[in-house]
N, CA, C and O atoms as a GROMACS GRO file, in nm:
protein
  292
    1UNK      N    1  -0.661  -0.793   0.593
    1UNK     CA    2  -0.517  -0.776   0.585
    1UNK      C    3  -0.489  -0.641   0.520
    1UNK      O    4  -0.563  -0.586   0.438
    2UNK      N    5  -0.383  -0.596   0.563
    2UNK     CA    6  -0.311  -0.464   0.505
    2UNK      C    7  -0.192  -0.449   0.432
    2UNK      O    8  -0.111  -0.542   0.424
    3UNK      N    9  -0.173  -0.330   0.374
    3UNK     CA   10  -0.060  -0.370   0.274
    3UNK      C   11   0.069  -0.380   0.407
    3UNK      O   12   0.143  -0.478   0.397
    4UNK      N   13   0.088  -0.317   0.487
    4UNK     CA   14   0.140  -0.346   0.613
    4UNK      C   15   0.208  -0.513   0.647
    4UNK      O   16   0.320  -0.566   0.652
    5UNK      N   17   0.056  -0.555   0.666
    5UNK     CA   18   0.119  -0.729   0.667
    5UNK      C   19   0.150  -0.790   0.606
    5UNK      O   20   0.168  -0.901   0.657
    6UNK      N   21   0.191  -0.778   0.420
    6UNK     CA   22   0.250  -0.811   0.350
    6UNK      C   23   0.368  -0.891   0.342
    6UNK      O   24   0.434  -0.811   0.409
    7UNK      N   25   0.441  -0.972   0.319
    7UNK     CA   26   0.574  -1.054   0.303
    7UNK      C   27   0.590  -1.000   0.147
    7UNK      O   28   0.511  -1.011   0.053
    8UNK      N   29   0.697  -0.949   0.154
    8UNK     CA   30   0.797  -0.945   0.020
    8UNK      C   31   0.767  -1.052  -0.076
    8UNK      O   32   0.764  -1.170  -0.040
    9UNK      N   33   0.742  -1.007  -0.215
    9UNK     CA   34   0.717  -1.125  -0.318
    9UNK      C   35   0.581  -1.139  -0.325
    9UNK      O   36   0.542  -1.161  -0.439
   10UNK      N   37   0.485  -1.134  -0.230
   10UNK     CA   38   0.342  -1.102  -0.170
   10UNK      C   39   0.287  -1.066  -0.312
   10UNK      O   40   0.362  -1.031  -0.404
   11UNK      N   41   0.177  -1.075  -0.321
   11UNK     CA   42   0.077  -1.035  -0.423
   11UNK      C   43  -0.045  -1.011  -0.368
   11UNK      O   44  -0.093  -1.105  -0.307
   12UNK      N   45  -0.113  -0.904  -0.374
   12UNK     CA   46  -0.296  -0.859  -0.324
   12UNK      C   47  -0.352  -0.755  -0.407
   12UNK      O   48  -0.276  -0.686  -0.474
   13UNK      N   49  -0.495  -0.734  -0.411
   13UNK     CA   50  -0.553  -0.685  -0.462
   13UNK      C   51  -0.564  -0.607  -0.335
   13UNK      O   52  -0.532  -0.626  -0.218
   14UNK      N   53  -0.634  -0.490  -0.419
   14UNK     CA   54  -0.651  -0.361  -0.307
   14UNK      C   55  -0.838  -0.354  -0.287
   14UNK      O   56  -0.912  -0.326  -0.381
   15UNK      N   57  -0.887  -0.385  -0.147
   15UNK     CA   58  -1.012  -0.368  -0.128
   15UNK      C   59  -1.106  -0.236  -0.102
   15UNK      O   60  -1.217  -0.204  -0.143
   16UNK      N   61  -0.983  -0.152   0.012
   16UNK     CA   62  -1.075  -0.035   0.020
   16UNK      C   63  -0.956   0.038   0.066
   16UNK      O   64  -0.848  -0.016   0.086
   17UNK      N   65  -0.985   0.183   0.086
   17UNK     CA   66  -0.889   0.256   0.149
   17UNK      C   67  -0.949   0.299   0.260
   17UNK      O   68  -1.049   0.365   0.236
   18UNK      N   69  -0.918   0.281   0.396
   18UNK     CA   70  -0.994   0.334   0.536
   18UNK      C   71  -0.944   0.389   0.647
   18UNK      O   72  -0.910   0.344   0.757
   19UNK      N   73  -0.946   0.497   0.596
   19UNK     CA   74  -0.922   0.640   0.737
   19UNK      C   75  -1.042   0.718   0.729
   19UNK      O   76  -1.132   0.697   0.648
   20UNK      N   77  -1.041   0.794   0.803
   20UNK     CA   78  -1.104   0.911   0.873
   20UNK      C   79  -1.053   1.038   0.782
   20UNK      O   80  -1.124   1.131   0.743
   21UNK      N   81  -0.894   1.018   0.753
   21UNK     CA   82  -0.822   1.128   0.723
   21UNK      C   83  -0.855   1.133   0.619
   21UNK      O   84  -0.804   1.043   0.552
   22UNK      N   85  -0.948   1.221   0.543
   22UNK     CA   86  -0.993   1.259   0.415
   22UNK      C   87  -0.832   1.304   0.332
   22UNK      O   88  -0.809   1.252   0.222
   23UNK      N   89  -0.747   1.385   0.382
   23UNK     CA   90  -0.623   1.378   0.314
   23UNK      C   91  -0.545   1.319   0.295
   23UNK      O   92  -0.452   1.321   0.213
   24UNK      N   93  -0.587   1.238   0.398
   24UNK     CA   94  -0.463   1.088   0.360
   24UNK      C   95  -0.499   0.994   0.227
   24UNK      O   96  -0.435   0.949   0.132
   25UNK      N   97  -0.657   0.987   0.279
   25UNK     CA   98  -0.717   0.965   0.171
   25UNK      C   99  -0.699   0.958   0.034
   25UNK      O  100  -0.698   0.860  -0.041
   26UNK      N  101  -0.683   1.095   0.011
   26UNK     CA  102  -0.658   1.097  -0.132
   26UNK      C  103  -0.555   1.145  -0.200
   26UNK      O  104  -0.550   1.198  -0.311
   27UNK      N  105  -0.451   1.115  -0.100
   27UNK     CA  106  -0.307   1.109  -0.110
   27UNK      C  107  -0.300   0.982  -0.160
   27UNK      O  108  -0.252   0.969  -0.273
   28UNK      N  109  -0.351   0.851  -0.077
   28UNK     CA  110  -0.306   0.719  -0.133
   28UNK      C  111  -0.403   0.699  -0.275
   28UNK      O  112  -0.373   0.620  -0.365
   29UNK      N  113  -0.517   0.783  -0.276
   29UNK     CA  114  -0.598   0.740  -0.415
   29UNK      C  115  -0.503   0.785  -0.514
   29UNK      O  116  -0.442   0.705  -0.586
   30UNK      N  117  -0.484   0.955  -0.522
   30UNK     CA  118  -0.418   1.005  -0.610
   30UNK      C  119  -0.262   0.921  -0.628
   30UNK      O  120  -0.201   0.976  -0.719
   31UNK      N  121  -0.205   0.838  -0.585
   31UNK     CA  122  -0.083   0.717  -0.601
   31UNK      C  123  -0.097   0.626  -0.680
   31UNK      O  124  -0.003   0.565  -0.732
   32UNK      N  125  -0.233   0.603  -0.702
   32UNK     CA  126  -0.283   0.509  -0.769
   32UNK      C  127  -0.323   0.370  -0.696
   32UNK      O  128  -0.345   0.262  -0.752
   33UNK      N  129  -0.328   0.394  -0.572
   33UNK     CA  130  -0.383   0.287  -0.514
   33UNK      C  131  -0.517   0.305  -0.493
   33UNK      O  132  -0.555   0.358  -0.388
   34UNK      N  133  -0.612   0.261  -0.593
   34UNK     CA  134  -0.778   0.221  -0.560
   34UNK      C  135  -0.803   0.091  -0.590
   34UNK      O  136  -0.750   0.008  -0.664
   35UNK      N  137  -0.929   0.092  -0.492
   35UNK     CA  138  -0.972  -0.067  -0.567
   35UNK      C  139  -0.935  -0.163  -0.676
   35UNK      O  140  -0.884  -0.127  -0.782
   36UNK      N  141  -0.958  -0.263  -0.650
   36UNK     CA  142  -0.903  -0.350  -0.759
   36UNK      C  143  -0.742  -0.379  -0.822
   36UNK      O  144  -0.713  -0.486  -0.876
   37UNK      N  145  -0.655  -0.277  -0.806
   37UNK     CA  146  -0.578  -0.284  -0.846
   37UNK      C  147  -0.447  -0.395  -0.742
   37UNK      O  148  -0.455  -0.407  -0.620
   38UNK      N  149  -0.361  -0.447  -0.809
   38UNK     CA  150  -0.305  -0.569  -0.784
   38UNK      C  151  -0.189  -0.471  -0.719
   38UNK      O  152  -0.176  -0.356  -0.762
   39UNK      N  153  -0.088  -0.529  -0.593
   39UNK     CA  154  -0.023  -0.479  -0.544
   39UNK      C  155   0.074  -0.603  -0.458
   39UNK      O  156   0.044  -0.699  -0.386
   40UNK      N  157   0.235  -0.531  -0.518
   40UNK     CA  158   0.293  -0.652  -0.521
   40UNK      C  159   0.439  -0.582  -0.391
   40UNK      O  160   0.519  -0.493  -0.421
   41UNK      N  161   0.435  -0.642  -0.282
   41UNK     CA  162   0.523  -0.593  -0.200
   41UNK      C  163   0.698  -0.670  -0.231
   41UNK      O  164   0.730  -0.788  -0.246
   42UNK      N  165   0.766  -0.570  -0.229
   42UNK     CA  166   0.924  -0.559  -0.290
   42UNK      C  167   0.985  -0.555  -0.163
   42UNK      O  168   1.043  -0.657  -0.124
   43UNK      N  169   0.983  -0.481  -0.109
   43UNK     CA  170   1.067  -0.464   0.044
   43UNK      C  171   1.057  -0.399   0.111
   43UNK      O  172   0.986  -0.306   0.072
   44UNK      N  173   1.103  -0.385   0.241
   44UNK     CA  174   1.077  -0.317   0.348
   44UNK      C  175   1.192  -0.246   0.395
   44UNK      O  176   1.269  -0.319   0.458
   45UNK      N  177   1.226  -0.136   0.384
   45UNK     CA  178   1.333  -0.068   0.462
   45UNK      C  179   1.432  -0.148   0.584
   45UNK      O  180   1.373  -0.252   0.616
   46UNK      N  181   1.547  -0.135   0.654
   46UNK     CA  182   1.622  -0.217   0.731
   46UNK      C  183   1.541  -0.143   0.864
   46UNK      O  184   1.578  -0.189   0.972
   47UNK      N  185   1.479  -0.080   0.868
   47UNK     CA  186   1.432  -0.034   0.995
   47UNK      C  187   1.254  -0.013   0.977
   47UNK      O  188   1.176   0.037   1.058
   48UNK      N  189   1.232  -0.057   0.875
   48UNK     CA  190   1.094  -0.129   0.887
   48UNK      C  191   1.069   0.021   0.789
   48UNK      O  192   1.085  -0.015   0.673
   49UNK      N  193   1.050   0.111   0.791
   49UNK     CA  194   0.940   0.235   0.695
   49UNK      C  195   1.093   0.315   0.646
   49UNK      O  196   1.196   0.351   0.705
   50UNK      N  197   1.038   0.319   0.493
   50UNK     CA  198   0.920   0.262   0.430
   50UNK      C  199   0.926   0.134   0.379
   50UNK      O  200   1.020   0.055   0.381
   51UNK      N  201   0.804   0.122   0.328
   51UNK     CA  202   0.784  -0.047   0.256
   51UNK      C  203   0.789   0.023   0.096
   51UNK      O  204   0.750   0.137   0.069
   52UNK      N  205   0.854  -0.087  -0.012
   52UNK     CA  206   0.844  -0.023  -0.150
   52UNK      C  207   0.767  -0.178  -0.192
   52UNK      O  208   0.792  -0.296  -0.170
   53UNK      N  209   0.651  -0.095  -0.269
   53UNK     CA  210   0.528  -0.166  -0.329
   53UNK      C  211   0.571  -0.182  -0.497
   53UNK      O  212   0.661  -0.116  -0.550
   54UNK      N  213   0.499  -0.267  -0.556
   54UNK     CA  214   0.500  -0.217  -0.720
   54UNK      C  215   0.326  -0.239  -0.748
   54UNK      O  216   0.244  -0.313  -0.694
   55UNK      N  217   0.319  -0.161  -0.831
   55UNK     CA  218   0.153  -0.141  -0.893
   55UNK      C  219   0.165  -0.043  -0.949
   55UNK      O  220   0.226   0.058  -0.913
   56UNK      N  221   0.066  -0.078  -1.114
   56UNK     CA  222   0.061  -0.019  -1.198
   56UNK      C  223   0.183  -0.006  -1.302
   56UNK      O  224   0.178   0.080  -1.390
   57UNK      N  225   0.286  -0.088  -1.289
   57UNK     CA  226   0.423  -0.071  -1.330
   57UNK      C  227   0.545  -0.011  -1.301
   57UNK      O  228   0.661   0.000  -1.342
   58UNK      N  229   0.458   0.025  -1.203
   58UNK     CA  230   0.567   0.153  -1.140
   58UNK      C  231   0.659   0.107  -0.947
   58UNK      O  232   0.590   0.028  -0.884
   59UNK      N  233   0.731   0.131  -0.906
   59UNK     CA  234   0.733   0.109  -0.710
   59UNK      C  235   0.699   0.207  -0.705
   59UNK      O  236   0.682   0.272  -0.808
   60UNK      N  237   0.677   0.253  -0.594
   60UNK     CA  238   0.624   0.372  -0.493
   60UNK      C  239   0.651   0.279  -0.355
   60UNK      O  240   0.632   0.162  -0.324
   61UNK      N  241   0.703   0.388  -0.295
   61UNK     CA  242   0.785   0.392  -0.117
   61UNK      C  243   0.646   0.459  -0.055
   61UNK      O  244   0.591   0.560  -0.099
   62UNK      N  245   0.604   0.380   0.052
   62UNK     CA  246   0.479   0.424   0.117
   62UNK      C  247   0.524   0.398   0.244
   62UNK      O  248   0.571   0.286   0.264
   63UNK      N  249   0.520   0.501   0.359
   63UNK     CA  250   0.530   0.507   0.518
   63UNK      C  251   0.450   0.382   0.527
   63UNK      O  252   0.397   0.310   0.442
   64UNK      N  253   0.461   0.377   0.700
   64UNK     CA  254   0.385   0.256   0.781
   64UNK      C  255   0.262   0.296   0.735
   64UNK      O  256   0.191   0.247   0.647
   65UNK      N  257   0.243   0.405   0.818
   65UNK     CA  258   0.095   0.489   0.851
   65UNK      C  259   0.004   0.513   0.710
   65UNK      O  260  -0.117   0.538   0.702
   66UNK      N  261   0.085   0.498   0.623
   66UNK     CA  262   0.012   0.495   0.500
   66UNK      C  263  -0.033   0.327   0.458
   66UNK      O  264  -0.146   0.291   0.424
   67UNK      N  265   0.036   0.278   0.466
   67UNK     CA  266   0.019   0.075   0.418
   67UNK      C  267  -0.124   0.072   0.500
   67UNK      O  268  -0.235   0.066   0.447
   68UNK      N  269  -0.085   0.080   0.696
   68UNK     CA  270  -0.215   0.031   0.762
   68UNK      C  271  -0.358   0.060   0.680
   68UNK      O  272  -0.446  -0.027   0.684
   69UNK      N  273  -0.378   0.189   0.604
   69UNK     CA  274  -0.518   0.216   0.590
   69UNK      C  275  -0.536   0.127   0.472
   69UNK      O  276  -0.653   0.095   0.451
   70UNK      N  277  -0.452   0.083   0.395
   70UNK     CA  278  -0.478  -0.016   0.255
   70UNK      C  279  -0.463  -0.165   0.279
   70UNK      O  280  -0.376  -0.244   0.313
   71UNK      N  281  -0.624  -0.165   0.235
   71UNK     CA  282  -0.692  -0.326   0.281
   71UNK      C  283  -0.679  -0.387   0.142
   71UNK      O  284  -0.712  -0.341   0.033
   72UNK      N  285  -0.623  -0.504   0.176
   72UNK     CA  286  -0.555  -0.580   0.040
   72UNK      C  287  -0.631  -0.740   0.060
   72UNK      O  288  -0.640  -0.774   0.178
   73UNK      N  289  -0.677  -0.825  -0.029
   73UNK     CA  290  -0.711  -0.927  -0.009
   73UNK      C  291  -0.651  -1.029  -0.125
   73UNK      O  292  -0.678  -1.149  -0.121
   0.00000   0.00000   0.00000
């Protein structure tokens, strides 16, 4: 599962981050999304992107194309 398929209120841990795109990469690391960390989906835009996450104490607004590569379990 991805942070993508999430339902609002949702709770997951973050498993891996997986692209190709070495910059995307570490765009979502440097956010603070790595491993382990708990990630709690808030809502989704009225037209679907972006989705606003909370983790670490903080939200952060993340595109589609960014959620798909974050594997949440």
């Amino acid at each position: 599962m991805t942070v993508l398929d999430m339902k609002p209120g949702q709770k997951a841990a973050v498993v891996s981050v997986s692209t190709k795109d070495e910059l995307l990469k570490r765009r979502i690391l440097d956010m603070g999304i790595t491993p382990g960390v708990e990630v709690t989906m808030i809502k989704e835009a009225p037209l679907g992107d972006p989705l606003e996450v909370m983790l670490r104490g903080y939200q952060l607004s993340l595109r589609k194309n960014e959620a798909r590569q974050i594997e949440v379990q």
